[in-house]
C-alpha positions as CSV (number, residue, x, y, z in Angstrom):
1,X,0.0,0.0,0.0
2,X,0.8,3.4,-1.1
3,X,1.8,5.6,1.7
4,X,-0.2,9.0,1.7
5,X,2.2,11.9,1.2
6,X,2.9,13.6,4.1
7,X,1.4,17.7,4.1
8,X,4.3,18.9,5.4
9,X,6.2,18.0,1.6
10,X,4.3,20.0,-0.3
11,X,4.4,23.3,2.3
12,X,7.9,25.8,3.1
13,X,7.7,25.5,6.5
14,X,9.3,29.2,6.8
15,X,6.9,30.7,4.7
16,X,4.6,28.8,7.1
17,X,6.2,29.7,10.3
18,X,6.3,33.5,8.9
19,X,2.9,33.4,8.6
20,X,2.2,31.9,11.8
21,X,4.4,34.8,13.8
22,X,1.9,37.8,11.6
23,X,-0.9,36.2,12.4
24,X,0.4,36.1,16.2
25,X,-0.6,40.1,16.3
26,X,-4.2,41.1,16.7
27,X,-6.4,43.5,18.7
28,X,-5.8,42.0,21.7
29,X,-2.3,41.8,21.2
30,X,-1.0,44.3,18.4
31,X,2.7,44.3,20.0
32,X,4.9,41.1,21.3
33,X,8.2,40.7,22.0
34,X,10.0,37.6,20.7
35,X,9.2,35.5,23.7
36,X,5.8,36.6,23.5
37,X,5.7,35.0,20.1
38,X,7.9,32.3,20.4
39,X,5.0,31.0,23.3
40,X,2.1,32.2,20.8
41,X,3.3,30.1,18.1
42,X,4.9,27.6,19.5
43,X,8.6,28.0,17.6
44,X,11.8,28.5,18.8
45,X,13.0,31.6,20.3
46,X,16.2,31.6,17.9
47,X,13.9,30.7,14.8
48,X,11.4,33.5,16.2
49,X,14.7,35.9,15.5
50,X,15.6,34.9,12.3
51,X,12.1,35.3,10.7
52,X,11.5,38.3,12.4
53,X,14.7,39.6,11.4
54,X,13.5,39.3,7.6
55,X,10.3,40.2,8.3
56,X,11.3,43.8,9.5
57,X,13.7,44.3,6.4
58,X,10.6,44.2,4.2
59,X,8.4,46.2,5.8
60,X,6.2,43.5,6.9
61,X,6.7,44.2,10.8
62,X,8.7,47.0,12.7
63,X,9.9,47.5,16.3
64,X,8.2,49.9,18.8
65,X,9.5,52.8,19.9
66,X,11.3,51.6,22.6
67,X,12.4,48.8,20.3
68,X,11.9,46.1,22.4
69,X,8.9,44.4,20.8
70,X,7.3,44.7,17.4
71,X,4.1,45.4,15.7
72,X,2.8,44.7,12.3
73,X,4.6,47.0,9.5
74,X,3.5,49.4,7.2
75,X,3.4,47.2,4.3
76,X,1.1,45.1,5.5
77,X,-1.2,48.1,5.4
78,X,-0.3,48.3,2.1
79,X,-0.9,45.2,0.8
80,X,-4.4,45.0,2.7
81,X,-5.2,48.0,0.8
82,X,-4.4,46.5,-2.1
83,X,-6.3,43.8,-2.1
84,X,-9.5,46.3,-0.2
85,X,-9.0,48.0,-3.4
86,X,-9.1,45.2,-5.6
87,X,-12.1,43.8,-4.6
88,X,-13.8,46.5,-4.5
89,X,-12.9,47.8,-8.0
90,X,-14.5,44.5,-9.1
91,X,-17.6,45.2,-7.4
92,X,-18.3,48.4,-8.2
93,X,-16.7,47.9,-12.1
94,X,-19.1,45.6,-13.3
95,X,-21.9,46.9,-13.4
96,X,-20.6,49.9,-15.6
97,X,-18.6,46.8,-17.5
98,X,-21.4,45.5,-18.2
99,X,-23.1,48.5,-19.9
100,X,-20.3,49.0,-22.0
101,X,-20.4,45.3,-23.4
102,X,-24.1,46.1,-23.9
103,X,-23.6,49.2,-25.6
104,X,-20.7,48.2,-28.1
105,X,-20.7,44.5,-28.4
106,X,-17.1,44.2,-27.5
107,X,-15.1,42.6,-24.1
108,X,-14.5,44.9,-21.5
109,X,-11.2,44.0,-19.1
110,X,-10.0,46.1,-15.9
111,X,-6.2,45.6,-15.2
112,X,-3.7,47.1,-12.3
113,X,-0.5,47.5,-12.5
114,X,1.4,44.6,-11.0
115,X,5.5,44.4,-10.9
116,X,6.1,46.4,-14.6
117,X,3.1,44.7,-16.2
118,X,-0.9,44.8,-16.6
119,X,-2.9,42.4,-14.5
120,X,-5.9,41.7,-15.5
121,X,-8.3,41.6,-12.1
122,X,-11.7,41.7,-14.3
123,X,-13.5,40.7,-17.5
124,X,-16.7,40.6,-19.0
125,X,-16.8,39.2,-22.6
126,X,-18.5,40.5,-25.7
127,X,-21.6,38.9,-27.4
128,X,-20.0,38.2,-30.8
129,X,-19.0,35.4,-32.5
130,X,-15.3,36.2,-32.4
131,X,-14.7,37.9,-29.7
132,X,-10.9,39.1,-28.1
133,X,-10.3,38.7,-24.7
134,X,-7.8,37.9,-21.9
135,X,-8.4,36.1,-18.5
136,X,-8.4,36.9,-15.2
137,X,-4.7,36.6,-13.8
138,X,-3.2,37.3,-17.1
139,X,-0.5,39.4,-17.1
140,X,-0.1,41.9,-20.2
141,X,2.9,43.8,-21.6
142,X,2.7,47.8,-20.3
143,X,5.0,49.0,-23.4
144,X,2.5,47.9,-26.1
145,X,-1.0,47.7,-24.6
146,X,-3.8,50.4,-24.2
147,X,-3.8,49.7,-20.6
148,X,0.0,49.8,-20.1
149,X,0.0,53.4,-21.8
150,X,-2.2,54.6,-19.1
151,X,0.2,53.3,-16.4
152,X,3.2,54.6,-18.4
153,X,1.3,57.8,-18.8
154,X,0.3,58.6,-15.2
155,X,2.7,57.3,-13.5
156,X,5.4,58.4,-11.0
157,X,8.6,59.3,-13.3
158,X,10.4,56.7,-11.0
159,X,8.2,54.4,-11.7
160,X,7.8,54.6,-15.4
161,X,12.0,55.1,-16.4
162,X,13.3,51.8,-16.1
163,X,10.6,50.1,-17.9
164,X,11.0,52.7,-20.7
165,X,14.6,52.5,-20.8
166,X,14.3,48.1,-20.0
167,X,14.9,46.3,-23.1
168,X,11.0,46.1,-25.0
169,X,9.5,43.1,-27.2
170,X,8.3,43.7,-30.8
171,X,5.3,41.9,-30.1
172,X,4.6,42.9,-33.8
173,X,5.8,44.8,-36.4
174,X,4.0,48.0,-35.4
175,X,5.0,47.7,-31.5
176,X,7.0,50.5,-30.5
177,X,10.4,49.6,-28.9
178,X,12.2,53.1,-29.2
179,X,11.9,54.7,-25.8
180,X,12.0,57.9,-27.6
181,X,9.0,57.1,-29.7
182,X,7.3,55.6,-26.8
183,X,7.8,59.0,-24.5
184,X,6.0,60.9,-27.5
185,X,3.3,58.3,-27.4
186,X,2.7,58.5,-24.2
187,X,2.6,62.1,-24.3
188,X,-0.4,61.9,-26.8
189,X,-1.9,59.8,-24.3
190,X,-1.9,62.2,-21.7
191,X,-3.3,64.9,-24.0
192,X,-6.0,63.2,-25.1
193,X,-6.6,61.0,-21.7
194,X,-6.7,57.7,-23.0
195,X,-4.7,54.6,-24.7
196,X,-4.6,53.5,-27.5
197,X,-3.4,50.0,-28.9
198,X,-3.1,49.9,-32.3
199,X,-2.5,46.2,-33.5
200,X,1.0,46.4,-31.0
201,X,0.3,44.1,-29.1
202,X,-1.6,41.2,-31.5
203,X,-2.2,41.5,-35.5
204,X,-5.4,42.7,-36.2
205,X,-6.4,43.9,-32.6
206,X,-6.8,47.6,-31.7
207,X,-7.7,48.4,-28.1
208,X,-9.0,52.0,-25.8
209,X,-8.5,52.4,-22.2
210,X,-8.7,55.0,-19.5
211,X,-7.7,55.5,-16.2
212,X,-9.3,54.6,-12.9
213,X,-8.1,57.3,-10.4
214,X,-8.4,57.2,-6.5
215,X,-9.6,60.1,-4.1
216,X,-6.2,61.8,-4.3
217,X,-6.4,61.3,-8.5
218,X,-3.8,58.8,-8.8
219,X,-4.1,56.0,-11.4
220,X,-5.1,52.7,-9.6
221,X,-6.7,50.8,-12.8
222,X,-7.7,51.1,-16.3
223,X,-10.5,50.0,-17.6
224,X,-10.4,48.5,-21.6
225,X,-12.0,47.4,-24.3
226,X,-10.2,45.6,-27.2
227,X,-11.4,44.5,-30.5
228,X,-10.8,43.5,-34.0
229,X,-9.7,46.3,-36.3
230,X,-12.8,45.7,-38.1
231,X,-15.3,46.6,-35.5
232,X,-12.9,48.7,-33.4
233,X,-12.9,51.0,-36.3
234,X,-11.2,54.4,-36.2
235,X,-14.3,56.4,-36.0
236,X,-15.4,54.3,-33.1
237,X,-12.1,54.9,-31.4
238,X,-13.4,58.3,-29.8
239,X,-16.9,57.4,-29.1
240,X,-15.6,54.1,-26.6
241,X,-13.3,56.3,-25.4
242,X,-15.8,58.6,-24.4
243,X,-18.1,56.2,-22.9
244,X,-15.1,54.4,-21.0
245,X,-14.4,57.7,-19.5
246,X,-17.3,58.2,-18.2
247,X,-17.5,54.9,-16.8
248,X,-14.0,54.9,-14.8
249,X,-15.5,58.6,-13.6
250,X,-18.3,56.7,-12.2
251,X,-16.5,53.9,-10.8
252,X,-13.6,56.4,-9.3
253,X,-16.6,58.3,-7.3
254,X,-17.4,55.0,-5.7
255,X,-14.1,53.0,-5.0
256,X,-13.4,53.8,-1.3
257,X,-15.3,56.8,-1.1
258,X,-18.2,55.1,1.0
């Protein structure tokens, strides 16, 4: 008889032990002292160290004043923001998703920016036949995507640089790798406030987006509609954008004003 694989194989028992020492603060105890959590969780005193020790080079916990104990970091506020953010953009995006998809036909897809790329957090698909669309959890390209100009375009300068000045993929023969060319490009964007995909990223498939700003105005989405060249003609171009505009406005006024 087959022995059943033990869990322990298939789990990185720092990553677990990490987890067990955040999860160790809470109301009731929002600071401890590595003996505190070494007796919370059960671990070593010396392990306790190590992880913590990690843990407070990335943000993820930092000591008190008097630096004795610690208490949950900064970044973890800012990755449970995130992820507040996240699903809420989802919940108040589709129903103005939808309408779009009802008024032009076409898939409509709401992205972040995620590490230098697009990440697609959202998607409703178009009624045709033929329709273009990518997933949820699909990473895009930001140099030669609607969505990525947005990002590139609104952006803090720090931010956008090195992935303009990074090495960029012809994806096809009218993607733009010359960061010069790019900067004017994304200029346009600005001007015009939206994006603007034309067959750069896939043969045949032209693309709009806008941005999704936050109370203070900053970009945290775009919001997208691609299509073939065919049906995402040039003199639709300015009417989607239009109506995507006016949908992010919408779904800016609601994301984590309430």
């Amino acid at each position: 008889m087959n022995k059943e694989p033990d869990r322990d194989q298939y789990n990185v028992r720092a990553i677990e032990r990490a987890i067990q020492i955040l999860l160790s603060f809470d109301d009731s105890h929002p600071e401890r002292g590595v003996t505190e959590i070494a007796q919370a969780t059960g671990l070593h005193k010396a392990t306790v160290h190590r992880i913590i020790m990690t843990l407070l080079q990335h943000g993820l916990l930092e000591r008190t004043v008097e630096g004795e104990k610690f208490r949950l970091g900064v970044r973890m506020v800012d990755l449970g923001l995130r992820a507040l953010r996240q699903m809420d953009l989802r919940r108040v995006a589709r129903p103005y998703m939808q309408q779009l998809v009802d008024r032009f036909g076409e898939t409509c897809d709401l992205g972040i920016f995620d590490q230098g790329q697009v990440l697609t957090i959202e998607v409703i698909y178009g009624d045709h036949a033929l329709i273009v669309a990518t997933r949820v959890g699909t990473h895009l390209p930001i140099h030669c995507t609607a969505s990525g100009r947005i990002f590139l375009a609104f952006l803090p300068p720090e931010v956008v640089e090195p992935l303009i000045n990074a090495p960029m993929k012809a994806c096809t023969e009218k993607t733009i790798t010359c960061a010069d060319r790019l900067r004017e490009e994304l200029e346009a964007t600005r001007q015009r406030g939206y994006g603007i995909d034309d067959e750069e990223f896939e043969p045949g498939i032209r693309a709009v987006a806008v941005p999704v700003r936050d109370v203070f105005g900053n970009v945290i989405a775009t919001l997208a509609i691609p299509g073939p060249v065919y049906r995402v003609t040039w003199e639709r171009v300015s009417e989607m954008a239009q109506a995507l505009m006016e949908a992010a406005d919408a779904i800016s006024a609601h994301v984590l004003r309430r």
